[in-house]
DRENDO-1510 file (C-alpha; in Angstrom, 1 decimal, always signed):
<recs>
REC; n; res; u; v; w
REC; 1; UNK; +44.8; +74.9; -85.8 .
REC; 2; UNK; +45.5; +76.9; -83.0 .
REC; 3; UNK; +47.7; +79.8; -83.0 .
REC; 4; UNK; +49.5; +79.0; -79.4 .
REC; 5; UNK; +50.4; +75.4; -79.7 .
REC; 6; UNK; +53.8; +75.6; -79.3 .
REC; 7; UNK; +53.5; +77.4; -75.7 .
REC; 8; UNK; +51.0; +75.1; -74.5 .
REC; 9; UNK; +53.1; +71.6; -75.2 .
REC; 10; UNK; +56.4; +70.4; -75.6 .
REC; 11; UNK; +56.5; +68.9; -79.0 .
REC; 12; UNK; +59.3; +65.6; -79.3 .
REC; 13; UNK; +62.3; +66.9; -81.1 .
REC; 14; UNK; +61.5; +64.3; -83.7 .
REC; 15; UNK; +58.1; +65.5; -84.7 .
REC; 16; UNK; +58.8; +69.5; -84.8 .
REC; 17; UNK; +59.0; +70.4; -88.6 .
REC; 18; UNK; +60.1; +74.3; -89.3 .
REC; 19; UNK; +57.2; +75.0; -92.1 .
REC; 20; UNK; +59.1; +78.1; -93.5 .
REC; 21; UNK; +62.6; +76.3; -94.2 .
REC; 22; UNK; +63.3; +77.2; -97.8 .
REC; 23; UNK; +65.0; +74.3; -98.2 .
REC; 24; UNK; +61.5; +72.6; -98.5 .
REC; 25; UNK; +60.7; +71.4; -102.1 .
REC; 26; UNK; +58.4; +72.9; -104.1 .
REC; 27; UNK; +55.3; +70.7; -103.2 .
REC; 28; UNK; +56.1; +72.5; -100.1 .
REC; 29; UNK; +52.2; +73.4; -100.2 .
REC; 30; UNK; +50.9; +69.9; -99.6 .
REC; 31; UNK; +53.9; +69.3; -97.3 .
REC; 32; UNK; +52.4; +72.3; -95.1 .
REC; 33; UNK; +48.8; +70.9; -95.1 .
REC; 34; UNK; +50.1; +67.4; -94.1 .
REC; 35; UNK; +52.4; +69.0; -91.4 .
REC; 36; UNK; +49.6; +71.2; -89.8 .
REC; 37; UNK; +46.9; +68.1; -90.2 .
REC; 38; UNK; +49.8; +66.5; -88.2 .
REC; 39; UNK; +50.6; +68.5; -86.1 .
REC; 40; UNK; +46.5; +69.2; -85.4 .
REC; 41; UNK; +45.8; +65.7; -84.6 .
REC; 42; UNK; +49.2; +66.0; -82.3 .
REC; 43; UNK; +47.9; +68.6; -80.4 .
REC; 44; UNK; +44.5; +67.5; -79.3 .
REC; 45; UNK; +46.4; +64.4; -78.3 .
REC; 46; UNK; +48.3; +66.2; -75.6 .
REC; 47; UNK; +44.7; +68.5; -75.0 .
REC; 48; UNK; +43.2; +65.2; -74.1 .
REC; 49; UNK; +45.7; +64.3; -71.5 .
REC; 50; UNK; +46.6; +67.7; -70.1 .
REC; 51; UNK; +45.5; +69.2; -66.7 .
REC; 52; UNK; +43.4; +72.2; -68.8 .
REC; 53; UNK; +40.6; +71.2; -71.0 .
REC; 54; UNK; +40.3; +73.5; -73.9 .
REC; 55; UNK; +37.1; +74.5; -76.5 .
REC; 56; UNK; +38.0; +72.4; -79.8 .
REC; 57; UNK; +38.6; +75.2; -82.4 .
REC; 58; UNK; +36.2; +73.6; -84.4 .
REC; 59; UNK; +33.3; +74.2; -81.7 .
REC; 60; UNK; +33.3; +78.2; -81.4 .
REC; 61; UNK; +34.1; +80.4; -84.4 .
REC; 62; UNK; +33.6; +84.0; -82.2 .
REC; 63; UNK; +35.7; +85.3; -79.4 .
REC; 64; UNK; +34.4; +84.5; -75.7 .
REC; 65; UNK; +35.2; +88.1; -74.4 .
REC; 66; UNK; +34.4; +90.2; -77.4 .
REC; 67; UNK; +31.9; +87.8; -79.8 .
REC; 68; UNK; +33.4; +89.0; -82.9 .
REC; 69; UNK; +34.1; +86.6; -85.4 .
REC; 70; UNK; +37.8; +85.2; -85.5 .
REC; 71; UNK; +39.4; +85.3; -89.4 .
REC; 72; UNK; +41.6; +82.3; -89.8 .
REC; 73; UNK; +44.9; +83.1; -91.9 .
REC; 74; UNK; +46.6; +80.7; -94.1 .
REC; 75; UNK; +48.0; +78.6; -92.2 .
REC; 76; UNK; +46.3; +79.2; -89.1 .
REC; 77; UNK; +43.3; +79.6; -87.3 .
REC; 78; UNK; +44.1; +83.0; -85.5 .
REC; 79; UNK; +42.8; +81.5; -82.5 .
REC; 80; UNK; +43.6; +81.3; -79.1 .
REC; 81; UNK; +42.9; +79.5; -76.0 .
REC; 82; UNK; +43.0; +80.8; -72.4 .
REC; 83; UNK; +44.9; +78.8; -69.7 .
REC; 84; UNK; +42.7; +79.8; -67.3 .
REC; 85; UNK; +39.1; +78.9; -68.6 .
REC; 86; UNK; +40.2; +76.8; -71.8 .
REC; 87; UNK; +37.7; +79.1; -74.0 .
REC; 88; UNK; +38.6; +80.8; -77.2 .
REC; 89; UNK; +39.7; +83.9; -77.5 .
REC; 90; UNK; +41.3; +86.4; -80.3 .
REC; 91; UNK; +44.6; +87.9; -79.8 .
REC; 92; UNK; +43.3; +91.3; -78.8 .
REC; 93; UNK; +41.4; +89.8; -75.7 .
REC; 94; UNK; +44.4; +87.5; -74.7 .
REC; 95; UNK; +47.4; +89.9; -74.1 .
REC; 96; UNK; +47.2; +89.4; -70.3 .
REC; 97; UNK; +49.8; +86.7; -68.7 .
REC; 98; UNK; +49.5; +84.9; -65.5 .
REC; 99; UNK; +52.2; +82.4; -64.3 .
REC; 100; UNK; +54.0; +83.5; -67.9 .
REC; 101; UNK; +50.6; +81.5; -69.6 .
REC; 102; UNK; +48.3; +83.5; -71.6 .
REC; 103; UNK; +45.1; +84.6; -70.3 .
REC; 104; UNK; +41.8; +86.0; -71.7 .
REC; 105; UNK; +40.8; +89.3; -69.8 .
REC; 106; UNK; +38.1; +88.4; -68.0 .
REC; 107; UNK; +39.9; +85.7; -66.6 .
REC; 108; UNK; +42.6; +88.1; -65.7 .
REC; 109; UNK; +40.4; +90.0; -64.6 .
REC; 110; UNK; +38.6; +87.7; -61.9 .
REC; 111; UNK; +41.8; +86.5; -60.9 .
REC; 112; UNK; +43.7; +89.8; -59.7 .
REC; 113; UNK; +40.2; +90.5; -57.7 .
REC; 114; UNK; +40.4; +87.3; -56.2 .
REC; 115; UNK; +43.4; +87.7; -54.7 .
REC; 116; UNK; +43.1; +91.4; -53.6 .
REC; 117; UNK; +39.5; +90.3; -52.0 .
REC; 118; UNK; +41.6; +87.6; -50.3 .
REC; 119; UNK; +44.3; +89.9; -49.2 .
REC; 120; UNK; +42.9; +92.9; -48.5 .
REC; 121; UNK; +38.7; +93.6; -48.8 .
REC; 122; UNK; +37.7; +89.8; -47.0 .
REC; 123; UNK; +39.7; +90.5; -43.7 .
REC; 124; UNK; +38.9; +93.9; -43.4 .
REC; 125; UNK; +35.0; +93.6; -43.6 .
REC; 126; UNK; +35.4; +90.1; -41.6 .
REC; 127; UNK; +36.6; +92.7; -38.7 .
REC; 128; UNK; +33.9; +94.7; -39.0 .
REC; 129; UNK; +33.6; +98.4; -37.9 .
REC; 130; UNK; +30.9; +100.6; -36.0 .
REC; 131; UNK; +29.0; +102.9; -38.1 .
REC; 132; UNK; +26.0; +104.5; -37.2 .
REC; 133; UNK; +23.1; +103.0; -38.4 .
REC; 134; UNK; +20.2; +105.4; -40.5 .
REC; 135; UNK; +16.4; +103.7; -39.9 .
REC; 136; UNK; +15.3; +103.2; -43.8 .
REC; 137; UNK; +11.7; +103.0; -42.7 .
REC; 138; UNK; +9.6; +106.5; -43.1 .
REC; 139; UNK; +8.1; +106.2; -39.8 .
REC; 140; UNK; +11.2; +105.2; -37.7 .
REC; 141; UNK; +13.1; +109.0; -37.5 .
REC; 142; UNK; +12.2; +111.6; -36.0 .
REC; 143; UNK; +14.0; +115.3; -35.9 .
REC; 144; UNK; +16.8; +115.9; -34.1 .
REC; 145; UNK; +18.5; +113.0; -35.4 .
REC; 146; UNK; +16.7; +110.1; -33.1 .
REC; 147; UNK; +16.9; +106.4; -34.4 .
REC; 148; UNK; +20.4; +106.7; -35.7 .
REC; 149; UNK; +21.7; +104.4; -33.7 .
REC; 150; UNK; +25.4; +103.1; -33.6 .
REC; 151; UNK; +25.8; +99.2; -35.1 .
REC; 152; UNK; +28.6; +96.7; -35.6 .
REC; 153; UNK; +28.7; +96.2; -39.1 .
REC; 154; UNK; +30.9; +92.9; -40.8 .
REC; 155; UNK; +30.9; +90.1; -43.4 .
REC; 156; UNK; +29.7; +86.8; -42.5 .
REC; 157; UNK; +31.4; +83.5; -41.9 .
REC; 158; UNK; +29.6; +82.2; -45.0 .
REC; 159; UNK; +31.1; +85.3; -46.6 .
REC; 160; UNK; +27.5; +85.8; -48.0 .
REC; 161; UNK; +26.0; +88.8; -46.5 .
REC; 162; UNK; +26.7; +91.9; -44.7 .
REC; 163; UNK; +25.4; +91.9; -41.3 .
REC; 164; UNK; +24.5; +94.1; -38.3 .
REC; 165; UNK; +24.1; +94.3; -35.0 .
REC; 166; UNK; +24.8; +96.0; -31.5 .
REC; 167; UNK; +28.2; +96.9; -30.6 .
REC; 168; UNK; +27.9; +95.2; -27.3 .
REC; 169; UNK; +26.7; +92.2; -28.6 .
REC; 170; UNK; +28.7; +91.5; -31.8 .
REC; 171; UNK; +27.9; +87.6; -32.4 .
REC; 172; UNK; +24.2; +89.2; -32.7 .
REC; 173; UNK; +22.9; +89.7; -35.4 .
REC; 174; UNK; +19.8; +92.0; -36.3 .
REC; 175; UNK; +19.9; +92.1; -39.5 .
REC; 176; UNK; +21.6; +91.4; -42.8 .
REC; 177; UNK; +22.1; +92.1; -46.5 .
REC; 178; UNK; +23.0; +89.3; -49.2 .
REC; 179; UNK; +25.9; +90.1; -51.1 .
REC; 180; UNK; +24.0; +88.8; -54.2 .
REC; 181; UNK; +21.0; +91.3; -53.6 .
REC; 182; UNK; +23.5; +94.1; -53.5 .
REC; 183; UNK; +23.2; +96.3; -57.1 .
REC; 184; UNK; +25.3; +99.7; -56.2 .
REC; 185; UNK; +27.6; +101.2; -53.1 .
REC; 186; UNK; +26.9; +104.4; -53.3 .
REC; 187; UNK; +29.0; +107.3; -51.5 .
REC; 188; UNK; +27.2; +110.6; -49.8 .
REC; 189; UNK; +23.8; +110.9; -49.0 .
REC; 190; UNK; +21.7; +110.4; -51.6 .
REC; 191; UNK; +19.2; +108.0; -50.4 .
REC; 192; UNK; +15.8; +108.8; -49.1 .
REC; 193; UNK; +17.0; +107.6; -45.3 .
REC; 194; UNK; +19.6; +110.6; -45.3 .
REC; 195; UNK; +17.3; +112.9; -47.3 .
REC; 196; UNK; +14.7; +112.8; -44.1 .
REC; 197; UNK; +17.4; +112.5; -41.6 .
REC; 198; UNK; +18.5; +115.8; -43.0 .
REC; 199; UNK; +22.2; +115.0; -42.4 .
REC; 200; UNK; +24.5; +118.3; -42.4 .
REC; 201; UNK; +26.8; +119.2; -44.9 .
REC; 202; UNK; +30.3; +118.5; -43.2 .
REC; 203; UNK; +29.0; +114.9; -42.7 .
REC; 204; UNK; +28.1; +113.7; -46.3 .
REC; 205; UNK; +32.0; +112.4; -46.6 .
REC; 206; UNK; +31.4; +110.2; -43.6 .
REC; 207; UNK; +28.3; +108.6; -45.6 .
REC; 208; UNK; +27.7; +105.9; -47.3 .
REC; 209; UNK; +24.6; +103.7; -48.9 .
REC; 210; UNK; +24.6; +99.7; -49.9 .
REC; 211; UNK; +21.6; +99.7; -51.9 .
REC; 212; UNK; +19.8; +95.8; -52.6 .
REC; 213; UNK; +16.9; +94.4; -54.3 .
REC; 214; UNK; +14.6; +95.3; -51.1 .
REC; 215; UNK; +16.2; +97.7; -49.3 .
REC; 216; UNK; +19.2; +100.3; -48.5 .
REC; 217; UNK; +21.6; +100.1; -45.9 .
REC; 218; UNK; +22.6; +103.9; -44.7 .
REC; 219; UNK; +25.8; +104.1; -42.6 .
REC; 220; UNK; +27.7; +107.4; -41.1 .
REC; 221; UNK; +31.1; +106.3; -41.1 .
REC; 222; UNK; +34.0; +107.4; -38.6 .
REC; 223; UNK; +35.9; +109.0; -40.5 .
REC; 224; UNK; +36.2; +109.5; -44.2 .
REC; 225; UNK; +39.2; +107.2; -44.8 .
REC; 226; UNK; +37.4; +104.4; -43.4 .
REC; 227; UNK; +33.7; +105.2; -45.6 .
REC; 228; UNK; +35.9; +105.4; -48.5 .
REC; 229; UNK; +37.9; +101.9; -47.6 .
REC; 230; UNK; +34.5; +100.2; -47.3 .
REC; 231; UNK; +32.8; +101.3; -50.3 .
REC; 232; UNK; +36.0; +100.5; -51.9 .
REC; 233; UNK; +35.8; +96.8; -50.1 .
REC; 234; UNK; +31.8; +95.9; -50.3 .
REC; 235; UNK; +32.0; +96.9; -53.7 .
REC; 236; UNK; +34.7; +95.3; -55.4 .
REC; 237; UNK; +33.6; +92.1; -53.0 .
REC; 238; UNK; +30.4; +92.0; -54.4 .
REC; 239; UNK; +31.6; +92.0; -58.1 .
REC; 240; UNK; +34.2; +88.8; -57.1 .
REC; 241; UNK; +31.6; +87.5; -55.5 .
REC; 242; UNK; +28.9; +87.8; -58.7 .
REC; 243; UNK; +31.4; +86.7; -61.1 .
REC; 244; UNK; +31.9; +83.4; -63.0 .
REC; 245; UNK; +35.2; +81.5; -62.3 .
REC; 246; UNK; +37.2; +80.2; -64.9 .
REC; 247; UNK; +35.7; +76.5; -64.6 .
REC; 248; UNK; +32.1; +77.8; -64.2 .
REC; 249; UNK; +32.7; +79.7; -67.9 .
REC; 250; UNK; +34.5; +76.5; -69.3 .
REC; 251; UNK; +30.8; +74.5; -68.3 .
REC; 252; UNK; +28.5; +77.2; -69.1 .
REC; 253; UNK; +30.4; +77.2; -72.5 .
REC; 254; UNK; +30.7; +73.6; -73.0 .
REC; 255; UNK; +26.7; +73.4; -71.9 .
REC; 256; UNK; +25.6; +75.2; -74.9 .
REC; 257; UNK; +27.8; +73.7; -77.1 .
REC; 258; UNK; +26.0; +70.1; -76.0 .
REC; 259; UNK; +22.7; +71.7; -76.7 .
REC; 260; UNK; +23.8; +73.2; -80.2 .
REC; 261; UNK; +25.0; +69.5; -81.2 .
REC; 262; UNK; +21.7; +68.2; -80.0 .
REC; 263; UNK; +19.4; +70.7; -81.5 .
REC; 264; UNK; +21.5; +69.6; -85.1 .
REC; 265; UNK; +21.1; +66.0; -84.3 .
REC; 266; UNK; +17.4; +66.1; -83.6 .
REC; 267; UNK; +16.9; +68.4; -86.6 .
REC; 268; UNK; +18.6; +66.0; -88.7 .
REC; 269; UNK; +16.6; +63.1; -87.4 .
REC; 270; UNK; +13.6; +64.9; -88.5 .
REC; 271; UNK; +15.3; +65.4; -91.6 .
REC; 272; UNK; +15.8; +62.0; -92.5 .
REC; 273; UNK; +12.7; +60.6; -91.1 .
REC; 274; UNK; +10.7; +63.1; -93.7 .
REC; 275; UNK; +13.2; +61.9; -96.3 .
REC; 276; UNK; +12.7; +58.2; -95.5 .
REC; 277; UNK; +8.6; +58.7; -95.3 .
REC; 278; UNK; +8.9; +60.6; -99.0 .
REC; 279; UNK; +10.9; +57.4; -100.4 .
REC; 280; UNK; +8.5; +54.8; -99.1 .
REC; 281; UNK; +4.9; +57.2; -100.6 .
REC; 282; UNK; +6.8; +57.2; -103.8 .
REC; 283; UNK; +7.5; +53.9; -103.7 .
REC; 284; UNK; +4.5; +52.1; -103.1 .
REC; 285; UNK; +2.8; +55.3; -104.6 .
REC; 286; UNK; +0.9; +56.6; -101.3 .
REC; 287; UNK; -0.9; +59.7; -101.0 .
REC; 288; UNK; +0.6; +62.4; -98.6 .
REC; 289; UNK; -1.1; +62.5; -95.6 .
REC; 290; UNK; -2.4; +66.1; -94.2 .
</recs>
């Protein structure tokens, strides 16, 4: 049974038995088991009706953040269920608390970037800012610094992609980035676009590179508080925005344990069709076929 059952329902009065009273008789072993059995059949009672729907501890023997192995104790399971995602979880992974409930770290973890994304990094890249623009093709600079070019850079509507386009013409938009193609935000001037634009030393803290699947995207920044508030922003964006909700985890979960279920019931049905053809060849004494 669940470790956390108490916190998660309000037991009646009536029904709330206090298994380490030494007043209990000595049977007080099969009392226990009857209690917890009980009590067990209690608790997925309320599980069913509740707003959350938890993993049955029966389902999942490993943690869902760490995949080690969960050691039940005598009287209890050792395992825990996040309020968030309704997965299990062992007590080392579960020490976070949101709304006084416990929470699994990940969950904890995609919650407190939710909100600073919607707080802080959305509205700020939704405003966009002019950079200047470094041409990633190898034929598009020339020396002296021509083809850097100044550009309005902001998030989408969709809040999908990072977009540019000229400064006069903001609702324009040249070109773009998806935020699920990004893979890095990197600071400086390390990409090949800066390399061959030769950009001097006092400017590499005004620099910046959002690097995707296809291509880069190689920004001069106006000042250095605002290169670092955007790399801070794109990037920690990007990871919300790659990241599994609670309720997708909870499905993804609850997916493979409809496939494990199906795999044993299809082996089993090959199990007891081979049985069933063995009984009838020694029945009516029939050979075994190739």
């Amino acid at each position: 049974m669940c470790d956390d059952y108490n916190a998660h329902v309000n037991v009646p009065r009536t029904l709330r038995i206090d298994l380490s009273d030494d007043r209990l008789p000595c049977a007080s072993n099969l009392l226990r088991v009857a209690a917890l059995t009980a009590m067990s059949s209690l608790l997925k009672s309320f599980r069913s009706s509740g707003q959350a729907t938890w993993i049955d501890d029966d389902e999942v023997d490993a943690c869902s953040v760490c995949s080690k192995r969960i050691v039940a104790g005598l009287l209890s399971s050792n395992k825990h269920h996040c309020r968030q995602c309704g997965l299990i979880v062992c007590a080392a992974c579960s020490k976070q608390k949101i709304n006084h409930e416990r929470t699994c770290d990940v969950c904890f973890e995609h919650i407190q970037r939710a909100q600073k994304c919607e707080k802080f990094f959305i509205p700020l890249l939704k405003k966009g800012t002019v950079f200047q623009k470094y041409p990633g093709s190898a034929g598009a600079l020339q020396l002296g610094g021509a083809g850097v070019n100044p550009r309005y850079i902001f998030l989408n509507k969709e809040l999908d992609a990072i977009c540019w386009g000229s400064p006069a013409k903001q609702g324009q938009v040249k070109g773009s980035i998806k935020i699920q193609t990004i893979t890095a935000v990197v600071p400086g001037c390390t990409t090949q676009a800066f390399i061959k634009a030769r950009v001097p030393p006092y400017k590499v803290n005004l620099c910046f590179s959002i690097v995707s699947q296809s291509r880069t995207l190689d920004l001069e920044a106006p000042s250095s508080q605002i290169r670092d508030q955007w790399v801070t922003s794109i990037g920690e964006y990007t990871k919300h925005f790659k990241s599994k909700s609670p309720e997708e985890r909870r499905m993804e979960c609850q997916a493979k344990i409809g496939d494990k279920i199906r795999m044993e019931q299809d082996e089993k049905a090959r199990k007891d069709r081979r049985q069933m053809a063995e009984a009838l060849r020694a029945k009516y004494n029939l050979p075994k076929t190739s």
